[in-house]
Every structure is written in structure tokens, then in C-alpha cells.
C-alpha atoms as one frame of an Amber mdcrd trajectory, in Angstrom:
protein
   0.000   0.000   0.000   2.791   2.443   1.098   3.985   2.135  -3.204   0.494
   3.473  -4.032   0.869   5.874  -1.225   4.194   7.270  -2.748   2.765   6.965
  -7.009   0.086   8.903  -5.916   2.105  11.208  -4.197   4.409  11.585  -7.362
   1.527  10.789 -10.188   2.270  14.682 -11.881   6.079  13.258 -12.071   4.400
   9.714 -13.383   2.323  12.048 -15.776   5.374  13.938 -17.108   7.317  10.789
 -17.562   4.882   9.541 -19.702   4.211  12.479 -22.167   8.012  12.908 -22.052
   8.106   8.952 -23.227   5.454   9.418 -25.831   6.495  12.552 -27.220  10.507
  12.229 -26.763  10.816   8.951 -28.849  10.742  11.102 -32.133  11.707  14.568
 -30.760  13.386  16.581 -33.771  11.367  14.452 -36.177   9.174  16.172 -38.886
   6.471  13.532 -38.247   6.705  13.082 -34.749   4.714  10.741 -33.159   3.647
   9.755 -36.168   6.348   7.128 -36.670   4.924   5.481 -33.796   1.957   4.698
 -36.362   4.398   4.109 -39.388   6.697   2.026 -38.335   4.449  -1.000 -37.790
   2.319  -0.004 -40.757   5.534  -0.209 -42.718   6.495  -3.639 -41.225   2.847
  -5.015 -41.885   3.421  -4.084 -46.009   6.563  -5.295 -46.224   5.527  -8.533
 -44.278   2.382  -8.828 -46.482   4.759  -8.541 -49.803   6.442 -11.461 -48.806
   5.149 -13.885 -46.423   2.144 -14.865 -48.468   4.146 -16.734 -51.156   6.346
 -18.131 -48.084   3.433 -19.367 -46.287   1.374 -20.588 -49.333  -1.667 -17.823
 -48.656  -3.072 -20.206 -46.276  -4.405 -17.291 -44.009  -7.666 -15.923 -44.762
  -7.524 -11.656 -44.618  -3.819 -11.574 -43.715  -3.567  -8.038 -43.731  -5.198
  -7.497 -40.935  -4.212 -10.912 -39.184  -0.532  -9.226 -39.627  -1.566  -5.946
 -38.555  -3.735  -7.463 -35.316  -0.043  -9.360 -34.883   2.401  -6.922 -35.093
   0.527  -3.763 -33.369   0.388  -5.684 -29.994   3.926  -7.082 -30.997   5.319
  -3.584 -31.229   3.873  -2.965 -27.797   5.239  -5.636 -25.890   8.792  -5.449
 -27.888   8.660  -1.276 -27.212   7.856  -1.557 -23.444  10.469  -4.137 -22.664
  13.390  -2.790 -24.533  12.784   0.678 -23.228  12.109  -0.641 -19.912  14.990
  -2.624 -19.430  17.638   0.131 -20.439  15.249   2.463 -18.234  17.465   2.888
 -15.136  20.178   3.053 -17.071  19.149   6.169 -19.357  17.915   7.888 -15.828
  21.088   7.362 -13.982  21.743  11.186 -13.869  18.331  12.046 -12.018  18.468
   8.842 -10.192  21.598  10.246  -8.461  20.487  13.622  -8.141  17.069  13.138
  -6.920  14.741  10.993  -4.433  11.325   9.521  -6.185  10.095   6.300  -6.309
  11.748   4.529  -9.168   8.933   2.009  -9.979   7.255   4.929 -11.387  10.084
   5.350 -14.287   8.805   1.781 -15.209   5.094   1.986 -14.559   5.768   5.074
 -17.277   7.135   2.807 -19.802   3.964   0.614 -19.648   1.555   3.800 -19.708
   3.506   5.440 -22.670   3.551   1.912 -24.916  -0.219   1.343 -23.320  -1.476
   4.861 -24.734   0.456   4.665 -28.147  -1.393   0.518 -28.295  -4.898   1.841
 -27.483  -4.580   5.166 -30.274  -2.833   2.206 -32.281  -6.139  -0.129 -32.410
  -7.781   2.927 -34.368  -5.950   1.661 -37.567  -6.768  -1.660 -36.535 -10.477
  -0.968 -36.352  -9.608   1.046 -39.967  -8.169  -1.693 -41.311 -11.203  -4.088
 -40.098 -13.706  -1.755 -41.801 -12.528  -1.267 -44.810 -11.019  -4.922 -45.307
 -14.560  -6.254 -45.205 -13.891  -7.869 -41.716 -16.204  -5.186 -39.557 -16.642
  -4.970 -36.216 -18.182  -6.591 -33.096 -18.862  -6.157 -29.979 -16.173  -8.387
 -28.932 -13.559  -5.313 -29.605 -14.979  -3.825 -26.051 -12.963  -6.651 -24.686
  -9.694  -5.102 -25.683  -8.431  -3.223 -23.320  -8.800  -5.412 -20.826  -6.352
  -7.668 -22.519  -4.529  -5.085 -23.188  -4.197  -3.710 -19.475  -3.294  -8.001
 -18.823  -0.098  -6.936 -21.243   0.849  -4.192 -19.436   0.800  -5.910 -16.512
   2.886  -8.777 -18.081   5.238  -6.173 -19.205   5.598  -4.335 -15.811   6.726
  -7.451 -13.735   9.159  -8.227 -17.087  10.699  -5.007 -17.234  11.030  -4.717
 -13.360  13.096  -7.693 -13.117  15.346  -7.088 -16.458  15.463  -2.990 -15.651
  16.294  -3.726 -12.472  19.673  -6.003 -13.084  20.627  -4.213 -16.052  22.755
  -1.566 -13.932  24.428  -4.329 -12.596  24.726  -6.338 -16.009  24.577  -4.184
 -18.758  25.141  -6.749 -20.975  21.876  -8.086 -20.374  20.157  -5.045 -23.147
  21.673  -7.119 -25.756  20.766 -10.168 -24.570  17.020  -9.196 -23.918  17.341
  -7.665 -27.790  18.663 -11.224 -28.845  15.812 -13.054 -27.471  12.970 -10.742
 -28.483  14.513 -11.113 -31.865  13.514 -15.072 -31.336  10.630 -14.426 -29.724
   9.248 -12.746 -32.330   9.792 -16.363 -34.380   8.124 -17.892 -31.051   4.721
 -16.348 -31.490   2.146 -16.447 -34.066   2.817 -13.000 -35.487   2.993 -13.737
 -39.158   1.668 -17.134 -39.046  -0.894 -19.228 -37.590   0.194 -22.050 -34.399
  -1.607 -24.513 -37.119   1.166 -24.475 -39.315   2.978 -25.975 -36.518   1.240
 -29.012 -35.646   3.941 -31.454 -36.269   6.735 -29.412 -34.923   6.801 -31.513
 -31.324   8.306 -29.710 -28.213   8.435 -26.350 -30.767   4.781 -26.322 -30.582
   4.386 -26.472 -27.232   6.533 -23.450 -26.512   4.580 -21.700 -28.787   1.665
 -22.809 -27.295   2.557 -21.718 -23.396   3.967 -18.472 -24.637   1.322 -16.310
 -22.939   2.093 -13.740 -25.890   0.214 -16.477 -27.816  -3.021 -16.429 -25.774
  -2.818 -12.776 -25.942  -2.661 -12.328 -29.780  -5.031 -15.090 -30.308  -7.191
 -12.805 -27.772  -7.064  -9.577 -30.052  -7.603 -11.639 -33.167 -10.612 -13.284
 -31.753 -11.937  -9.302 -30.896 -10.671  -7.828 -34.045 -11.307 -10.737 -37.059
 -13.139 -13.623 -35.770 -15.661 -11.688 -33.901 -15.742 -14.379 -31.103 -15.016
 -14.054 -27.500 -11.799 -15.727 -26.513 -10.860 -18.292 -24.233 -11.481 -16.695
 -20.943  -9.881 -19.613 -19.245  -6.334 -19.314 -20.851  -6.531 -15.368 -20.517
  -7.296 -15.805 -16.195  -4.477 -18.010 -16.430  -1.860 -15.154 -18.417  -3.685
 -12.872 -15.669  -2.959 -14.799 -12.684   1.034 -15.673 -14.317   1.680 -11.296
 -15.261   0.401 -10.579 -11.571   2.610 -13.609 -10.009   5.354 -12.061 -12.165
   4.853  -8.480 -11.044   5.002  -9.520  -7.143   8.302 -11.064  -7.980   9.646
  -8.377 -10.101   8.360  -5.672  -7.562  10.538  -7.932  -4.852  13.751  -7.904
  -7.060  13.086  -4.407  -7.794  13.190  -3.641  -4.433  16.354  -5.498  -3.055
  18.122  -3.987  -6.198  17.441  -0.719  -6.144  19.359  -0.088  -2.987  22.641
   0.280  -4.951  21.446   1.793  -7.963  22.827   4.907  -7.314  26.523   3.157
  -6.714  26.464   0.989  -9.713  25.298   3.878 -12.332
């Protein structure tokens, strides 16, 4: 309680960390903030140029299964590189300053959560005019999406908070986001993977998986998705964030040595 005690005592420092997140990305840019639209707009094209003739155009409207992929993608792989170099880009007001620095963090999430939610407006675009539509089932969003950011808190607690210690580990995190990109169904379906063994099953329990599978069901399939496999994500992101708010903790004692 005493953390919610001292974010609420901070929140117009929270609030400023998170405009100066969404709006310092592209600073200097003629675009702006714009880029945070284009660049996985870009990546969709360029993936639906090629993948189709590598995957046999076996996926039904896979425009907007890419885009309903890679928007959510873009989130998670945002948040958790920015998060985990976090401390590290912050050392000079870390030494300078007292705050709570859980709330440099919970601003990562908020940014990449904000950009995501003004994000699912081309989704919903792209639904329209693609001749999927839309459905009720799309209310359901931002709950998942809030399970995410929850997801991506405890993550980026736990890898922000060694990375002052090991700062080798933003390369390694980059390394195997790279593979986990190839680990969920982004640009493909887990079907195509049927006969792939112990490969599918690490696709399967990748709770990325249930959580794409989640949007698509919202966005193109206008179902509602498995509830029980979502509780389960749920109850796994808020396990994680009580362990990564304990690391966090025991770490952050020396930050201001180690910077």
C-alpha cells in the first residue's frame, strides 16, 4: 500500500514521464509521433509482400491478421526494450534526486499502453474497410490489453532492475525478443505448426500467444476468446509483477553506486 501511497504522491512526475516517453521517442522528427503509427504499418506491407508466397496464402484476410499481430507485438517489444535500459538512461536524475523509481517503469507501460490503445484505431480502420467489420467483442480489448501491461511491468522490473548491474543483459534481452518474435504467431498461424513436437508447445505456453489469439478473436473472428487461458496469463503477469516488484526492491538499494 505504502507504493500506491508514494505513485500517488508523485503521479504529476508519473504524468510527465509519460508524455516525455510518448512525445521524446521522435523529438526533432518532422512527423513526430507519427512514426509510432508508421513504423508497424511499414512492417505489416513489407511482411504482407512477402510472407504470403512463403506461407502458401493459407491465411484468410492476412492483412489485418498481420496488422492485429504486429501492433500488440510492437507494444510488448517497445515496453520491454525501453524498460529494461530504463534505469540506465535515468542514472543522472536517479543520483540527483529521491522519487520512487517504480514509477520510471510503470511510465514505460503507460507510454507503450497509450500509443497501443490510439494504435487499435488503424486496426479498427483496417477491419472496416477490409470487409472484416466490427463486433462487440472489440470492447474486450483493453482489458487484454491492461493483462499486457501488466505482463510487461513485472518483465521489465526484473530485467530494468539487473541491467545496472549487467549491462550486458540489453543485448541479450534484444537477442531473445529477436527469437521471440519467431516464437509467437505473429505472421503465421500455431496450425502451421502441428507437427513441430516440443516447438509447438513453446509456442503454445507463450502467454504472448493467448494474448494475440485474444485480439484476433476481438478484431477478425468476432468471437469471444478463451477466458480460461486469458485468467491463467492474468494470474502468471500478476505472479510475475510480485516477484519483479521484490527484485526491484532489493536492487534498487545500490542503484545509485552501480550507475
Amino acid at each position: 500500500m505504502s507504493l500506491f501511497r508514494q505513485i500517488y504522491q508523485y503521479r504529476e512526475l508519473l504524468l510527465t514521464n509519460v508524455k516525455k516517453d510518448i512525445r521524446g521517442k521522435y523529438k526533432g522528427s518532422v512527423l513526430g509521433v507519427i512514426w509510432s503509427f508508421l513504423n508497424p504499418l511499414l512492417q505489416v506491407f513489407v511482411y504482407y509482400l512477402v510472407f504470403p508466397y512463403l506461407l502458401g496464402n493459407v491465411i484468410p484476410n492476412y492483412l489485418i491478421y498481420l496488422i492485429t499481430g504486429l501492433i500488440p507485438w510492437t507494444f510488448f517489444l517497445s515496453t520491454v526494450t525501453g524498460g529494461t535500459r530504463c534505469i540506465k538512461d535515468n542514472a543522472g536524475i536517479i543520483k540527483k534526486v529521491y522519487f520512487p523509481r517504480e514509477i520510471l517503469m510503470i511510465s514505460q507501460v503507460l507510454s507503450g499502453l497509450v500509443n497501443f490503445y490510439i494504435s487499435c484505431l488503424i486496426i479498427l480502420i483496417f477491419c472496416l474497410f477490409g470487409g472484416v467489420g466490427i463486433s462487440i467483442h472489440v470492447l474486450l480489448v483493453p482489458f487484454i490489453a491492461l493483462i499486457q501491461a501488466v505482463l510487461s511491468l513485472g518483465l521489465i522490473l526484473i530485467l530494468g532492475s539487473i541491467e545496472p548491474y549487467i549491462q550486458d543483459l540489453e543485448f541479450i534481452v534484444q537477442f531473445i525478443l529477436q527469437m521471440g518474435f519467431y516464437g509467437t504467431p505473429v505472421i503465421y498461424t500455431i496450425t502451421q505448426f502441428q507437427n513441430a513436437g516440443w516447438l509447438l508447445k513453446i509456442i503454445e505456453y507463450n502467454p504472448l500467444t493467448v494474448l494475440l489469439n485474444a485480439y484476433r478473436d476481438c478484431f477478425l473472428y468476432h468471437v469471444w476468446p478463451d477466458m480460461n487461458a486469458i485468467l491463467i496469463v492474468l494470474a502468471g503477469s500478476l505472479l510475475l509483477l510480485i516477484i519483479g516488484m521484490m527484485i526491484f526492491r532489493k536492487l534498487e538499494r545500490n542503484f545509485a553506486e552501480v550507475l
